[in-house]
C-alpha positions in Angstrom: -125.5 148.2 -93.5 -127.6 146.0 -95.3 -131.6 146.5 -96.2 -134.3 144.6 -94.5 -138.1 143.7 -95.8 -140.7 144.9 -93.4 -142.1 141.4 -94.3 -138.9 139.7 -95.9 -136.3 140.2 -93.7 -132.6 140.4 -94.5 -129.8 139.9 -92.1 -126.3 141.0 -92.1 -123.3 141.2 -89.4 -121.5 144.3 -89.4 -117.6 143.9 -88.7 -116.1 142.9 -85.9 -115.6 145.6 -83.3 -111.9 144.7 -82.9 -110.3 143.8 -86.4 -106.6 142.8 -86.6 -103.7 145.4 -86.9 -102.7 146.0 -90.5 -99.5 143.8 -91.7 -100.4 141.3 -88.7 -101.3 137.2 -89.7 -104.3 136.1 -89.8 -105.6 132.7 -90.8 -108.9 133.6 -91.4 -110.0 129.5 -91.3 -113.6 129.0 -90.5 -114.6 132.5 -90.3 -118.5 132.5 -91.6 -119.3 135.5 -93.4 -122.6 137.5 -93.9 -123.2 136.0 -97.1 -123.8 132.3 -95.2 -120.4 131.2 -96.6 -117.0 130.9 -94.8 -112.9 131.8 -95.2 -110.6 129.0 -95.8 -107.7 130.7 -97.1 -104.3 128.2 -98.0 -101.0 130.1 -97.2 -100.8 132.7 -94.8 -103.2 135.9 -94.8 -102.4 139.5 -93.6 -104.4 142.7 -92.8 -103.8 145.4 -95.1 -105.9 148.7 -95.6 -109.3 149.0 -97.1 -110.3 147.2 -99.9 -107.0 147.1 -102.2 -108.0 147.5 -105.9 -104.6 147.7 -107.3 -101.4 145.2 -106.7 -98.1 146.2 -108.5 -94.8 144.3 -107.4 -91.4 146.9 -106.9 -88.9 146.7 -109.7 -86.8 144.7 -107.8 -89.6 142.3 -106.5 -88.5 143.3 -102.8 -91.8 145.2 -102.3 -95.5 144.9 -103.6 -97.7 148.2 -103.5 -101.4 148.1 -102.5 -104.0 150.9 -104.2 -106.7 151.2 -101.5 -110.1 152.6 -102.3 -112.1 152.1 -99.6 -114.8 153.9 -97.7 -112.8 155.2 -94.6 -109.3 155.9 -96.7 -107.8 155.9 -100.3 -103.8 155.9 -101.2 -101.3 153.3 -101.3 -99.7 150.7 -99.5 -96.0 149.7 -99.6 -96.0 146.1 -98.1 -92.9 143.4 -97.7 -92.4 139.7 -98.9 -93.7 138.7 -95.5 -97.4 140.5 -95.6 -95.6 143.8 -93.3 -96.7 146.8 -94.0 -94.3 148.9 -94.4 -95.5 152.7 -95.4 -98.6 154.0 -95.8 -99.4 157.3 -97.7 -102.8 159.0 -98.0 -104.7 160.3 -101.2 -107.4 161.8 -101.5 -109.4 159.5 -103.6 -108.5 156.6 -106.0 -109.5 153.9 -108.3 -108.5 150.8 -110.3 -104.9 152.3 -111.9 -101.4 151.4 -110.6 -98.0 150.9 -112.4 -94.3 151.2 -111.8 -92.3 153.5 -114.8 -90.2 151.8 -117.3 -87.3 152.5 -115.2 -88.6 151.8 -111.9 -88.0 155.1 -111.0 -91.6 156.6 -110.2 -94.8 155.0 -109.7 -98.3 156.1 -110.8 -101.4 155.3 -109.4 -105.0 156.3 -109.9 -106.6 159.7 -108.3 -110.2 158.7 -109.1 -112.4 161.3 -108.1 -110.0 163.7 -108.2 -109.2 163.7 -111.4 -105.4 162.9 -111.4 -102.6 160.6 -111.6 -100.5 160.8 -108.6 -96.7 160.3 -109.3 -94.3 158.9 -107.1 -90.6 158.8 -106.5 -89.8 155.4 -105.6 -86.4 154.9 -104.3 -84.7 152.1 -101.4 -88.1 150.3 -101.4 -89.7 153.8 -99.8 -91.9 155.9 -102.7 -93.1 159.7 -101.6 -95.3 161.8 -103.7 -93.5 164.0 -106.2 -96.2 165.6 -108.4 -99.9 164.9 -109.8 -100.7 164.8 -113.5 -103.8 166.7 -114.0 -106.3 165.4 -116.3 -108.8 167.9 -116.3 -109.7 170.8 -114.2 -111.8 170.4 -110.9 -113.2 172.8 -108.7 -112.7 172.4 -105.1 -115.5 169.7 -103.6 -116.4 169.1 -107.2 -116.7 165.3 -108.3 -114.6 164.2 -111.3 -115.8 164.6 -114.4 -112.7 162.4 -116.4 -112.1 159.4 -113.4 -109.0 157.9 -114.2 -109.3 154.2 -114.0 -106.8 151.6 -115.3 -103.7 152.5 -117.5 -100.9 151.5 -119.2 -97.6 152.6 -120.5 -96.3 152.4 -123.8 -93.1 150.1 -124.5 -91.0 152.9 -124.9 -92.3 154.5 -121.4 -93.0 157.6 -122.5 -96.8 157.8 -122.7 -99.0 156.7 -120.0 -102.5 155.5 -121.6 -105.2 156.2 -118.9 -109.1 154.8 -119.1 -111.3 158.3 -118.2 -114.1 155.7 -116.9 -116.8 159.1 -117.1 -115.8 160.8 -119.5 -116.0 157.9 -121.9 -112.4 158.7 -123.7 -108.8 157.6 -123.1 -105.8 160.5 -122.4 -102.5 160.1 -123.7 -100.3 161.7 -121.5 -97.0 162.8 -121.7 -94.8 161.6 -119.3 -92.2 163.7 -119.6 -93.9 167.1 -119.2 -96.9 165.6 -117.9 -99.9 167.2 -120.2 -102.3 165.3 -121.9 -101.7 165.4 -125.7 -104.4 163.7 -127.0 -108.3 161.9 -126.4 -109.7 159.4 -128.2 -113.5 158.2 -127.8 -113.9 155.3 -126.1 -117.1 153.1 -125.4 -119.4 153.5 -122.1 -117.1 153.7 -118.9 -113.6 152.6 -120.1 -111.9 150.4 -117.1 -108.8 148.7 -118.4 -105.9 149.3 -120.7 -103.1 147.2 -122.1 -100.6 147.5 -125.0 -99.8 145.6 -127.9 -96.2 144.1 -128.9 -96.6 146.4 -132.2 -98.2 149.3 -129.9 -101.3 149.0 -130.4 -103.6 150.2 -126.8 -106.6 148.2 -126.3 -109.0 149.3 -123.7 -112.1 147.4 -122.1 -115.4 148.8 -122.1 -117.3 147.9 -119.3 -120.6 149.6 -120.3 -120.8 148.5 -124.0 -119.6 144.9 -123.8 -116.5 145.9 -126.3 -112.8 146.5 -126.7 -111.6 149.9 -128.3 -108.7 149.7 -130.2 -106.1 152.4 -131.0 -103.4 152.0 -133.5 -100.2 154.2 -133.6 -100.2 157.1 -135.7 -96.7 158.6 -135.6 -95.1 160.8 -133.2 -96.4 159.1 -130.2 -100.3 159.7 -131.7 -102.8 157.0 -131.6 -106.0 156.4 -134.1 -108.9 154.5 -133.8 -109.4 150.8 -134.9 -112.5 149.2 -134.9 -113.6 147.6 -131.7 -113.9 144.1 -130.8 -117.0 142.4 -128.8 -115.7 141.1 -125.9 -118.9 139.6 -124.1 -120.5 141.5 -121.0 -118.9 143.8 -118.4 -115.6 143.9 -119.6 -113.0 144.6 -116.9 -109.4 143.7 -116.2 -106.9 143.3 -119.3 -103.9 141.3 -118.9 -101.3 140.8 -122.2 -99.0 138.3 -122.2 -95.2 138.4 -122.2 -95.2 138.3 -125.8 -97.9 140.9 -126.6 -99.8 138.5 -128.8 -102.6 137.3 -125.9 -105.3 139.2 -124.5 -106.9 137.9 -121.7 -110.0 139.6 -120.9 -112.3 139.2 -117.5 -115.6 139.5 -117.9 -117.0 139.6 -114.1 -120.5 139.2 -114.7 -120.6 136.2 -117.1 -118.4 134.1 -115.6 -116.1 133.8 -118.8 -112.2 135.1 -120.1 -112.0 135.9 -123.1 -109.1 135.3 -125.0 -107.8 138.1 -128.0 -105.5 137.1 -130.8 -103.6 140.4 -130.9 -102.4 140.4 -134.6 -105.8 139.0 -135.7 -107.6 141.2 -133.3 -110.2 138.7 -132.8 -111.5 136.9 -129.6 -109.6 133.6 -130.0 -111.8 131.0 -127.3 -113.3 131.9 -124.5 -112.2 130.3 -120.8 -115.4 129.4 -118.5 -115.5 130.0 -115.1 -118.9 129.3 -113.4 -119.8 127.5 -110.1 -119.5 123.6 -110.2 -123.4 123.1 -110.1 -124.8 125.9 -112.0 -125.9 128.3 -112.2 -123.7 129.6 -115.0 -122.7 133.0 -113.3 -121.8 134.1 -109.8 -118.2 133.3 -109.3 -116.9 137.1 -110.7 -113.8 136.8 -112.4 -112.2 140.4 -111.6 -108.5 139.8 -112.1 -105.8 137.9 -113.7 -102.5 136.9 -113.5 -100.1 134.6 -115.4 -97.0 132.0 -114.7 -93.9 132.8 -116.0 -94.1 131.1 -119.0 -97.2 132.1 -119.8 -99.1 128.5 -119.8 -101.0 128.7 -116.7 -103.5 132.0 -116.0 -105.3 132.7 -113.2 -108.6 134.4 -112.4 -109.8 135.9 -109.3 -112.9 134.7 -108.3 -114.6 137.6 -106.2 -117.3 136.3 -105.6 -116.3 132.9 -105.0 -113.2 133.8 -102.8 -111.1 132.0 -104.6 -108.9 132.0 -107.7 -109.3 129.9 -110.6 -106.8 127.8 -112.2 -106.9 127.7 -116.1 -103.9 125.3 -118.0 -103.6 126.7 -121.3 -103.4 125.1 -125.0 -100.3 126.5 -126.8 -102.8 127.9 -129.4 -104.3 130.3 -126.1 -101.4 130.4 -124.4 -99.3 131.0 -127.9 -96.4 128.9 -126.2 -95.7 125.6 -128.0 -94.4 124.4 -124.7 -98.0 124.5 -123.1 -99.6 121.2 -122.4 -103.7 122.5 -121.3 -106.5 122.3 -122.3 -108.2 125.7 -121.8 -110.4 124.4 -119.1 -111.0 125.2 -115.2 -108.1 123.1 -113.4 -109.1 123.9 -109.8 -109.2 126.8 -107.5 -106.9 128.2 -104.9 -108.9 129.7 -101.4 -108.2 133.1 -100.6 -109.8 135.8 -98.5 -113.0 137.8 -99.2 -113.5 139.1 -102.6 -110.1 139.1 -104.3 -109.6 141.8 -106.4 -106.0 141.6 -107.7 -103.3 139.0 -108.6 -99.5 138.6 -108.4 -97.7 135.4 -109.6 -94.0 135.1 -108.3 -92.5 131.8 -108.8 -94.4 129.5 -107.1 -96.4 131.6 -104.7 -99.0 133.0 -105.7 -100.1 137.0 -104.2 -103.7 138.2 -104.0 -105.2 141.3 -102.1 -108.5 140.7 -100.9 -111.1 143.7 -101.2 -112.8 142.7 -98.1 -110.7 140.8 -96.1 -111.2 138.1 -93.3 -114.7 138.6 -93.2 -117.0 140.5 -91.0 -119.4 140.0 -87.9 -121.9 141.9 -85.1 -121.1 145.6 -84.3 -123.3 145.5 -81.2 -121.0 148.6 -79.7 -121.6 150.6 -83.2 -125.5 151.2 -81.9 -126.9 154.1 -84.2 -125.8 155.8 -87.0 -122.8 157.8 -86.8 -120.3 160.1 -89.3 -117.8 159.1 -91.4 -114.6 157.3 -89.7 -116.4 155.2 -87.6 -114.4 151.9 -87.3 -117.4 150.6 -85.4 -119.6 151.3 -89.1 -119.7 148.5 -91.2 -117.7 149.6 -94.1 -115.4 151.5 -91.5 -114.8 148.2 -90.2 -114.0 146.0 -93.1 -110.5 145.7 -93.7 -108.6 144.4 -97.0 -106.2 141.5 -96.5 -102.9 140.2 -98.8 -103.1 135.9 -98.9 -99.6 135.0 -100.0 -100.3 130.8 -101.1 -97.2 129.1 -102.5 -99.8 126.9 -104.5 -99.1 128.4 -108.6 -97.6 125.5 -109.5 -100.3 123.4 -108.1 -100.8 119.9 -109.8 -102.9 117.0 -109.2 -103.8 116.0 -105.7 -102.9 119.5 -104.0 -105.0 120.9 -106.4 -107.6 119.2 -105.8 -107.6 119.5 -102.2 -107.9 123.2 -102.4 -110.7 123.1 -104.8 -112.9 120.9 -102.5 -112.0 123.5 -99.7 -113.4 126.2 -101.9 -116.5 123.8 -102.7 -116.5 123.5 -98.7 -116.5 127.4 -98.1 -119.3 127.7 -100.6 -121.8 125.0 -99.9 -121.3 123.7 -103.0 -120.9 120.4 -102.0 -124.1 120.4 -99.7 -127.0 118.4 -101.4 -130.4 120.4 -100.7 -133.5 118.7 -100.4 -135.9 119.5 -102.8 -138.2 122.0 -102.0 -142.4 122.0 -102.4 -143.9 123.8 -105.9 -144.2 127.2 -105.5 -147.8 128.6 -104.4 -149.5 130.3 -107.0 -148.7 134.0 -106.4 -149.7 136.7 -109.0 -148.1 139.7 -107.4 -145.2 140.5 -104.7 -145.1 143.2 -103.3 -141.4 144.0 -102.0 -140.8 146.4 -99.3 -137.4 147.6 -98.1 -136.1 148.9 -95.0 -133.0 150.7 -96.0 -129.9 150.5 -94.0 -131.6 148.7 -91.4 -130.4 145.1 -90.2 -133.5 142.1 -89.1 -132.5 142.6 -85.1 -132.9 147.2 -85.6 -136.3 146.7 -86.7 -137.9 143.4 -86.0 -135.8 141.9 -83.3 -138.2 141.7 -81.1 -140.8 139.7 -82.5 -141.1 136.7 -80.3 -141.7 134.9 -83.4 -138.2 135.3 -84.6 -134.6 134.6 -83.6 -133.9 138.3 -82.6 -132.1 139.7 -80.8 -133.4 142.5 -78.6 -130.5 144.4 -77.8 -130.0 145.5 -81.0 -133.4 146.9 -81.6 -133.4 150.5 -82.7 -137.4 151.0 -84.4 -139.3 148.5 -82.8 -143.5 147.6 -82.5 -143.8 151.3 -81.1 -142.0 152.9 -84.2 -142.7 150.7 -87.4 -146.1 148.9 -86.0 -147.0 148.8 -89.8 -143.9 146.8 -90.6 -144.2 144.4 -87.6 -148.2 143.5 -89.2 -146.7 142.9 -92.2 -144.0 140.6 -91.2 -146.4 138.6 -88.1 -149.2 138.3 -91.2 -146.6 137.3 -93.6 -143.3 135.4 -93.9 -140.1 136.3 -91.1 -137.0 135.4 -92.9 -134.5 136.2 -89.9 -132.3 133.8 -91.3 -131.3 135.1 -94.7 -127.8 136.6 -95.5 -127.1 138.4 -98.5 -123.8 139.8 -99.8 -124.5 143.7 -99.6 -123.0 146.3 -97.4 -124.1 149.7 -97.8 -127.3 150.9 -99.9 -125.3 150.8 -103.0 -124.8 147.1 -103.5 -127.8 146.4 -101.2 -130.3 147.7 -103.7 -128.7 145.6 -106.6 -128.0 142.5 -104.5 -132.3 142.8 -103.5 -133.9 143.5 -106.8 -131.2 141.1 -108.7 -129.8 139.0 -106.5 -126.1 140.4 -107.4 -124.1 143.5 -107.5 -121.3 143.7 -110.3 -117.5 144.0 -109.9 -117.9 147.6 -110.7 -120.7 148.4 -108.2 -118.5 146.5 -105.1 -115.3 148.3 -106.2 
C-alpha cells in the first residue's frame, strides 16, 4: 500500500475484496479510483490477468495474446475476439517483449528476470511451451543479470533482436539453433527494438534519452551507427508499414517523436500533454497505427485514455494522409493502458491496472505473497475493445470530454491564498501504511476506526505531529507499493518504467 505523512497524510484504497472473474464484462463506468479520478471506458471492458505489458494479435487475427507481469503471476494470456480468456500459461517471470515468428508458427515472449526468451508452439489458436532461448547463465534464485525486454525480428525471420534492459547491450539470436551470436553496446537500459525496411535495428534507450542504431554487416551481423537523441525516457518503438517511420513514445515528456528512417533524423515531434497544463503527466507508453498508416495512436497511462494523432503525409509518409500532426481527441479506456492493437475499426488496449481499485477492510495486516486481499494481489489487468479508430468529428469529441470528465479537467478550481512563508519542510513518511492504519482515529479527521492498525498508543509521536500540524485525510495519490510510492511523494510521479 501506499505511504502516509505522520503530519501529511496520504490515502489510498486497496482493491476491492471481490474483483471480477478474468474474461468476464465489465463496464467499469464511474468507478473512482485512488488517484481522485474515475473509469469511463467507451466499448466494452474485460478482466484479464495482472497488469498485461505485452499485446500481440494471432497470425490469423482469431486470437490476441496478453504478456502479464504482475506482482501475484507472470506468463501469457491467449484471449478471443469477444474479451474470453481462453488459456492461461505460467512463467516464471517476464517483461515488456512479445512477437509471433514470421510464419506464425511459434511465439516469443519475454522471460525478464530469468534471463530467457520463452518459445512457443502456436497451433489451432492454442500455443504450449516448446523450449527457452537462454541468454545468459543464471544460478538458481539469482536475479538476471541480461533482462530481456522488447525485441524484434528481422524481415527475413531468422534473427530475433532482443533489448538486454541491464546489461546495457542488444543479443542477436539465432533462431534457428537458438544461441546468441552476437552483442552490441547499447545506451543505459535498452527497452524497445524495431527494424528498418533496409534492416537496419533501432533500439530505445530509456536511460540516456537516445536511439542506438545498428546497421547490417553481412551474414546476418549488425554494426554500430551512430545514435540519435530522441528526447527523455525513451520507450515503445513502433515502425510503420513501410519501414520508413519511427514513432517513438517518450512517457515522461508527454511527446512522440517521429524518425525519418533513411535520414535517420527525428522528423517532428507529436505533443501529448493535458488540456490545461501542465506540459507532462498524461504518459504516452504505447502506440499503434491504422491501416494505412495516417492515423497513430498513443496510450495515455496516466491519463487512461488513448490519444488520437491525424498525420501529415510528410509524418505519416502517405500522400493520401490529410492531418495535421496534432492531438485529435482521446478515446477512454481502463486504468493505465499499456498496449495497443488497431483492427479495422475497433480499437484493442490492455489495461495495466484495470477497472480500478477500492477498500480491503478484510485484508487487515500484512500478509505473504498471493494474497488476493493485498493491494497489488488484488489489482487486476483488463482488455477494452472500443470500435472508435475511425473516430471523426462529433464522436470524437464526445469521448474526449469523457476523458476531460474522468480527469477533472474540466473542473475550474478556485484560486487558492499565497503561500505562507515557509523556509523549511520537513517531510516524514509512514511507509506502507494507509491515513485510517495510523491516524484513523483522530477525532479530527475523517477516519475510520476500524481500520486502525498503530494508533495514539503505538505512534503517539506521529499523532503530535499531525494534531500540531496539517491532517490531509483527503489526499489520493497514484502509488501502490513502496516502489512507486516513494517517487510519486518526493516527485509527484513515477515513470512508465517504475509502474511496469
Amino acid at each position: 500500500m501506499n505511504k502516509s505523512l505522520a503530519a501529511l497524510a496520504v490515502i489510498v484504497a486497496a482493491c476491492r475484496p471481490h474483483a471480477p472473474e478474468e474474461g468476464s464484462p465489465t463496464t467499469g463506468h464511474d468507478t473512482r479510483l485512488p488517484t481522485g479520478r474515475s473509469l469511463d471506458p467507451a466499448g466494452v471492458t474485460s478482466v484479464v490477468g495482472q497488469m498485461p505489458l505485452g499485446m500481440a494479435p494471432s497470425p490469423d487475427g482469431r486470437r490476441v495474446v496478453l504478456l502479464l507481469g504482475g506482482w501475484r503471476e507472470h506468463g501469457i494470456q491467449v484471449v478471443d475476439r469477444a474479451g474470453r480468456v481462453t488459456q492461461a500459461l505460467p512463467q516464471s517471470a517476464a517483461f515488456v517483449g512479445l512477437a509471433f515468428s514470421a510464419d506464425g508458427g511459434e511465439l516469443y515472449a519475454s522471460g525478464g528476470n530469468t534471463d530467457v526468451i520463452y518459445r512457443y508452439r502456436w497451433s489451432a489458436d492454442t500455443a504450449s511451451l516448446a523450449d527457452s532461448i537462454v541468454l545468459a547463465p543464471r544460478a538458481p534464485r539469482a536475479d538476471a543479470t541480461h533482462y530481456p525486454a522488447g525485441f524484434a525480428l528481422s524481415s527475413d525471420g531468422r534473427w530475433l533482436y532482443v533489448a538486454e534492459n541491464l546489461a546495457d547491450s542488444l543479443a542477436v539470436v539465432d533462431l534457428g539453433t537458438g544461441r546468441v551470436v552476437q552483442r552490441l553496446a547499447t545506451g543505459r537500459y535498452p527497452y524497445g527494438v524495431a527494424v528498418g525496411a533496409d534492416g537496419a535495428v533501432f533500439v530505445s534507450n530509456w536511460g540516456a534519452s537516445t536511439l542506438s542504431v545498428f546497421v547490417p554487416a553481412g551474414g546476418g551481423r549488425l554494426a554500430p551507427a551512430p545514435a540519435i537523441p530522441a528526447g527523455r525516457h525513451p520507450s515503445a518503438l513502433l515502425m510503420n508499414r513501410g519501414g520508413t517511420r519511427l514513432f517513438v513514445a517518450s512517457g515522461s515528456t508527454d511527446r512522440v517523436a517521429v524518425v525519418d528512417v533513411r535520414a535517420r533524423r527525428v522528423l517532428t515531434t507529436l505533443l501529448d500533454p493535458p488540456p490545461a497544463g501542465p506540459d507532462e503527466g498524461t504518459t504516452p507508453d504505447a502506440l499503434a497505427l491504422s491501416a494505412d498508416g495516417t492515423r497513430l495512436f498513443a496510450a495515455e497511462a496516466d491519463a487512461n485514455a488513448v490519444a488520437v494523432f491525424d498525420l501529415s503525409p510528410a509524418t505519416a509518409d502517405v500522400a493520401t494522409a490529410t492531418g495535421s500532426d496534432r492531438l485529435a481527441g482521446r478515446i477512454p479506456v481502463g486504468w493505465y493502458p499499456t498496449a495497443l492493437l488497431v483492427r479495422g475499426d475497433t480499437l484493442l488496449v490492455a489495461n495495466g491496472k484495470g477497472a480500478g481499485t477500492g477498500p480491503n477492510p478484510a485484508y487487515g495486516r500484512p500478509a505473504g505473497a498471493g494474497d488476493t486481499s493485498y493491494t497489488l494481489g488484488q489489482i487486476r489487468g483488463s482488455l477494452t475493445i472500443v470500435p472508435a479508430a475511425r473516430a471523426s468529428g462529433g464522436e470524437l469529441a464526445a469521448l474526449t470530454q469523457r476523458v476531460a470528465h474522468a480527469n477533472r479537467w474540466d473542473e475550474r478550481r478556485p484560486a487558492g491564498p499565497a503561500y505562507p512563508p515557509f523556509a523549511h519542510v520537513i517531510y516524514v513518511l509512514r511507509e506502507n501504511r494507509t491515513y485510517d492504519q495510523v491516524l484513523g482515529d483522530l477525532p479530527q479527521g475523517d477516519g475510520d476506526t476500524s481500520l486502525v492498525l498503530f494508533g495514539r498508543g503505538v505512534t503517539p509521536n506521529a499523532h503530535a505531529l499531525a494534531e500540531r500540524f496539517g491532517i490531509f485525510d483527503r489526499f489520493f495519490v497514484n502509488a501502490e507499493v513502496s516502489a512507486d510510492g516513494h517517487n510519486w511523494s518526493m516527485a509527484a510521479y513515477a515513470t512508465d518504467y517504475t509502474e511496469k
